[in-house]
N, C-alpha and C positions, 0 to 999 in steps of 0.2 A: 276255617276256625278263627283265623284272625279278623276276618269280617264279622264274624258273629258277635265276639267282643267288644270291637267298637259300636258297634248298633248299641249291645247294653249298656255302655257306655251312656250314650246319647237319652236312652230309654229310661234307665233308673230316677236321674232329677225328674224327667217328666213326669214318672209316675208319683212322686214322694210330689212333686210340686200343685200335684190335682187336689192335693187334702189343705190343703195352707189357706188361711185364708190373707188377702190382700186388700189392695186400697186405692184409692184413686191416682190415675196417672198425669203426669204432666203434659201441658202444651209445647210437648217438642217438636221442632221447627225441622221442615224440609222432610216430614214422614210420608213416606213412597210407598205406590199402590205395591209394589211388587213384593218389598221387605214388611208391609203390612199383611198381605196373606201370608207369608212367610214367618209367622210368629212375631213381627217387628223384630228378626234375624238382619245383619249385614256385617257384621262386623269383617268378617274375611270372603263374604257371599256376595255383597254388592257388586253388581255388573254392568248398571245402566246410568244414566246422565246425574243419577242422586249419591252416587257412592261418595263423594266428599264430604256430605252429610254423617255417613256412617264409619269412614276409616278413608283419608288420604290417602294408603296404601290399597286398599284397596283396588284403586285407579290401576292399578295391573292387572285387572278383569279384563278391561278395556282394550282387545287386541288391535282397534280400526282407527281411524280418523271419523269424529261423528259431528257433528251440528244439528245441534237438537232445535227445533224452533220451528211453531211453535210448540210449547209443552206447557200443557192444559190438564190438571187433575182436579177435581172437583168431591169433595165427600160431603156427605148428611146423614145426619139419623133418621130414622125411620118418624118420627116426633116431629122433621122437619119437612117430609115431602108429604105427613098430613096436612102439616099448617099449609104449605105452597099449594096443596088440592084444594084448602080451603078458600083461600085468597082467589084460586081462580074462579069459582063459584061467588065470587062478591064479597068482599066483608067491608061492612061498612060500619065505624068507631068511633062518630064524629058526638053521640051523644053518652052522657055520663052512665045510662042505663047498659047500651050496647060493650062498653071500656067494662061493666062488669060481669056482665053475660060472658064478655070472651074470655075472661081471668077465669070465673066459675068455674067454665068449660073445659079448661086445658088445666087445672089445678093438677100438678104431677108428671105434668110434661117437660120436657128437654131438649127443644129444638137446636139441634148443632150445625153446623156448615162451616167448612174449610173451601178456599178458592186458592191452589197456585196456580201461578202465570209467569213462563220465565222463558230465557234463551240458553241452553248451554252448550259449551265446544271441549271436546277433547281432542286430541291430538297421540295417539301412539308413536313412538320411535324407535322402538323397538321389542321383537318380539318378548324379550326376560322380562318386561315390565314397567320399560321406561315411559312414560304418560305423563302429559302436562293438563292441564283442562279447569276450566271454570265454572262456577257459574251466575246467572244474574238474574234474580226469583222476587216477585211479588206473594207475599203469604196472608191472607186476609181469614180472619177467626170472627166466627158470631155466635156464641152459645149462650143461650136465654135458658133460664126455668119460672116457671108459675107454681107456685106454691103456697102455705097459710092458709086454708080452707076457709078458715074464720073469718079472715080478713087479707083477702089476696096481695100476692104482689108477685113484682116481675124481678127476675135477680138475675142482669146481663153481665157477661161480660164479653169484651169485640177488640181485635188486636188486628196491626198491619205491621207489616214488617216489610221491608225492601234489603234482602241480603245478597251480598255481592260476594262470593270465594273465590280465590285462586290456591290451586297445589299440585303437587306433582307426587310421583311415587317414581323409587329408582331402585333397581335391582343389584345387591350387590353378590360378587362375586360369581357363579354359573347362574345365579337369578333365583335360587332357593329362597333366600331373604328381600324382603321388599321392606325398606321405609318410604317412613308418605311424610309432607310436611303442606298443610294447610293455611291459611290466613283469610281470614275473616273478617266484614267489615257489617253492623247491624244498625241500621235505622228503624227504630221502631215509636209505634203510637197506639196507648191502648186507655180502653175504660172500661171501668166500672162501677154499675149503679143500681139503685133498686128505687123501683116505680111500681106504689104500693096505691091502694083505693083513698086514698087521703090526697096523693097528688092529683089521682083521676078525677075526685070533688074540686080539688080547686084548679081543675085546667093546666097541670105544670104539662109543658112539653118535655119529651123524654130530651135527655142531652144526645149527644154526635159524639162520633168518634174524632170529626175534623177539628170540630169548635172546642170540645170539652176534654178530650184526650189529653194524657199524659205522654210526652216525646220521650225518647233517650236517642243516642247515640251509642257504639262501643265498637272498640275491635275488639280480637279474639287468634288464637292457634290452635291448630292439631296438631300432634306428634303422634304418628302408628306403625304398625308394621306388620305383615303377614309372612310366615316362613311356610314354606308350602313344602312339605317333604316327598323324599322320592320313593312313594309305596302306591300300588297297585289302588288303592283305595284313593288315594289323591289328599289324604289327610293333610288342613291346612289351619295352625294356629295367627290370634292374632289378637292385636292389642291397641288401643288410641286413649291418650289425653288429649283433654278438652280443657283448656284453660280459663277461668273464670272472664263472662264479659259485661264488665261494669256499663249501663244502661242509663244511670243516672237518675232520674225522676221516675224514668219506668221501671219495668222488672228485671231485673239485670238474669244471664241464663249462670249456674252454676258450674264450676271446674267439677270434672268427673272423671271417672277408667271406667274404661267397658273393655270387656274378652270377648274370645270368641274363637269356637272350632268347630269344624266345616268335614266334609267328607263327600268326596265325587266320583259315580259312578258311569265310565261311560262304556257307549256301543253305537253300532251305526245309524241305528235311529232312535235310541233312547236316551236318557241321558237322568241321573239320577243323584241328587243333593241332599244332604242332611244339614240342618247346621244347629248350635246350641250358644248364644250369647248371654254374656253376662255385665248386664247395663251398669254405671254407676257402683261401680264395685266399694271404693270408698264409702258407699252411704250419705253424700252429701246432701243429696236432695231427699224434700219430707220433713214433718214436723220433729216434734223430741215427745211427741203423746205416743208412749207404746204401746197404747192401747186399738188405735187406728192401724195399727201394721204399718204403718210408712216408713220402718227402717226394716223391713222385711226384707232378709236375703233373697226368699223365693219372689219375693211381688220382682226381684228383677230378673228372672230368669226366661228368658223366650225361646223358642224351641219351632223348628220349620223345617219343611222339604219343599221339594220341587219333581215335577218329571215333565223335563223336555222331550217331545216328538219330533224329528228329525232336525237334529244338533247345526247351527249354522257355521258358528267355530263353538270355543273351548268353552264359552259361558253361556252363549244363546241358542235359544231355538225358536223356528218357527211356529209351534205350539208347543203351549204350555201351563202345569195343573199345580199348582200349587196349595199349602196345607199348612197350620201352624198352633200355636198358643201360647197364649197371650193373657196376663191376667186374669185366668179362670176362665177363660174363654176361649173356642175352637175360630179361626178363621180359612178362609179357603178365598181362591182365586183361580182367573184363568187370563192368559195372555196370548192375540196374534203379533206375531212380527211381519214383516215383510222386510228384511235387512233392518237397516235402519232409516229406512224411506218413509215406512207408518207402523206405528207401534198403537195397537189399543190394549187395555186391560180392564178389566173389573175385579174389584176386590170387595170381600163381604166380611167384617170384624163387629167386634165389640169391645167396648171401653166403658171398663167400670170407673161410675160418676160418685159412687157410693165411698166408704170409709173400708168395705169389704169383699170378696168377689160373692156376685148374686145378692146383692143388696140392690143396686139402681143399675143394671146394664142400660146401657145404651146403642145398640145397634143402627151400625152404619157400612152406608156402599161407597165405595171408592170408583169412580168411573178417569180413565188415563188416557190422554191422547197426545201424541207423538208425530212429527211429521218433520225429518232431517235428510243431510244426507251425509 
């Protein structure tokens, strides 16, 4: 009976959250194939080399000594592995007729691509939750639209970022309670611009991200915690602030609260996850038009499972099918492990580009690769 409840639990926001409508989401940094099929869940969920990203506390998922490196995830829209089909088919733009053939062409389109590239290490010390770990991430964003039918143009924008963390998570007392403490450090470079049929007349080359970018600098903190209580169901709340990090010329990322409560099911060869987070609780991030939904409770609400096929320890397994949603949209995945020697995954989402959900989706694969020890 008690399991039946928390399921409705989990179940009711999702359903009320299907009819709401939402709005476009942010470029948040260090977003993981795994918590991406997972609803973009982690709050008390995260288990793999990105959990600082989601809750420093967290990092008591983490029962092993790992060494991630390298760690390679890649995503695109669906909008972008046509252009990349295209491209290898020849495209040739050198003349002003061709530069408008291709705007024509693509009028509506949304090429996106995410590139990280990093090293990361954790370190366990014991088994209640005590974890140190870092990490050190290349994040590279390219998302183009073609748009104005009348009068085309190209409306980019392209961000790199080089983030460096350190944190630790420590259990206190029998290890029920876990705080986490984070520190952060962001170099970032970004642009953007619009290359309309008026620069294509008169030859402007488009700008660079190297030469014409906006730089910032900033640090930053997390404070989180996860209390994991002692019930058959493994129900486990949790909580992280994120401290504002001034960027300077760039875009600086905003201070926020996200929640989050989890529930785990296990057995000898299954292994079964629920979680429900609650992003940006404050409402910081978004405009002040309430007419776009951007301070929508539900636009931050995400919602995921998981089911492991024969459990490695307390968080991983060696296969695994995961399930989620996510601003109006279902996502799914699937992951092998081999310990933590090679890890691949794939993840399939969508991300509304739109003011609402099912105005402009975007669908994209996330493809993960892992190789540590």
């Amino acid at each position: 009976m008690r399991s039946k409840v928390i399921i409705i639990v989990f179940l009711v926001p999702f359903l009320l959250g299907a009819f709401n409508a939402l709005s476009k989401d942010y470029y948040r940094i260090g977003q993981d194939y795994r918590s991406l099929a997972m609803g973009n869940t982690g709050i008390t969920t995260a288990s793999n080399s990105s959990a600082l990203f989601y809750n420093p506390a967290a990092m008591a998922n983490v029962f092993t000594w790992w060494v991630d490196f390298p760690m390679v995830q890649v995503d695109y829209s669906d909008d972008a592995e046509a252009l990349y089909n295209t491209l290898q088919q020849g495209l040739d733009l050198e003349s002003q007729d061709e530069q408008f053939d291709f705007m024509e062409d693509n009028i509506g389109k949304n090429p996106y691509a995410r590139l990280n590239l990093g090293i990361n290490g954790f370190a366990n010390l014991n088994k209640k939750g005590f974890t140190i770990g870092g990490n050190y991430t290349y994040e590279l964003i390219v998302d183009l639209e073609v748009r104005n039918a009348s009068a085309p143009e190209i409306v980019a924008f392209e961000r790199l970022d080089h983030i460096r963390q350190v944190g630790l998570s420590y259990p206190l007392g029998m290890g029920q309670l876990v705080v986490g403490l984070a520190y952060r450090t962001v170099d970032r470079q970004e642009l953007s611009f619009t290359y309309d049929f008026i620069d294509a007349t008169n030859q402007q080359d488009f700008p660079t991200l190297l030469d014409d970018g906006l730089k910032g600098f900033g640090t930053g903190y997390d404070v989180g915690f996860v209390y994991r209580t002692a019930t058959a169901a493994h129900i486990a709340l949790g909580g992280v602030l994120r401290s504002e990090v001034d960027l300077g010329d760039a875009t600086g990322i905003p201070s926020q609260v996200d929640l989050g409560i989890s529930m785990r099911q296990d057995g000898d060869l299954f292994r079964w996850i629920l979680a429900m987070d609650m992003r940006d609780v404050t409402r910081n991030l978004g405009n002040e038009d309430q007419e776009t939904g951007n301070k929508s409770i539900m636009r931050r609400l995400h919602y995921g499972t998981e089911i492991g096929i024969i459990p490695i320890d307390k968080t991983s397994s060696v296969f695994s099918i995961r399930g989620g949603y996510n601003s109006g949209y279902v996502s799914y995945g699937v992951e092998v492990a081999l310990a933590h020697a090679l890890v691949l995954g794939y993840t399939k989402y969508t991300e509304e580009t739109g003011e609402y959900a099912g105005q402009k989706p975007s669908s994209r694969k996330v493809y993960y690769l892992s190789i540590g020890f």
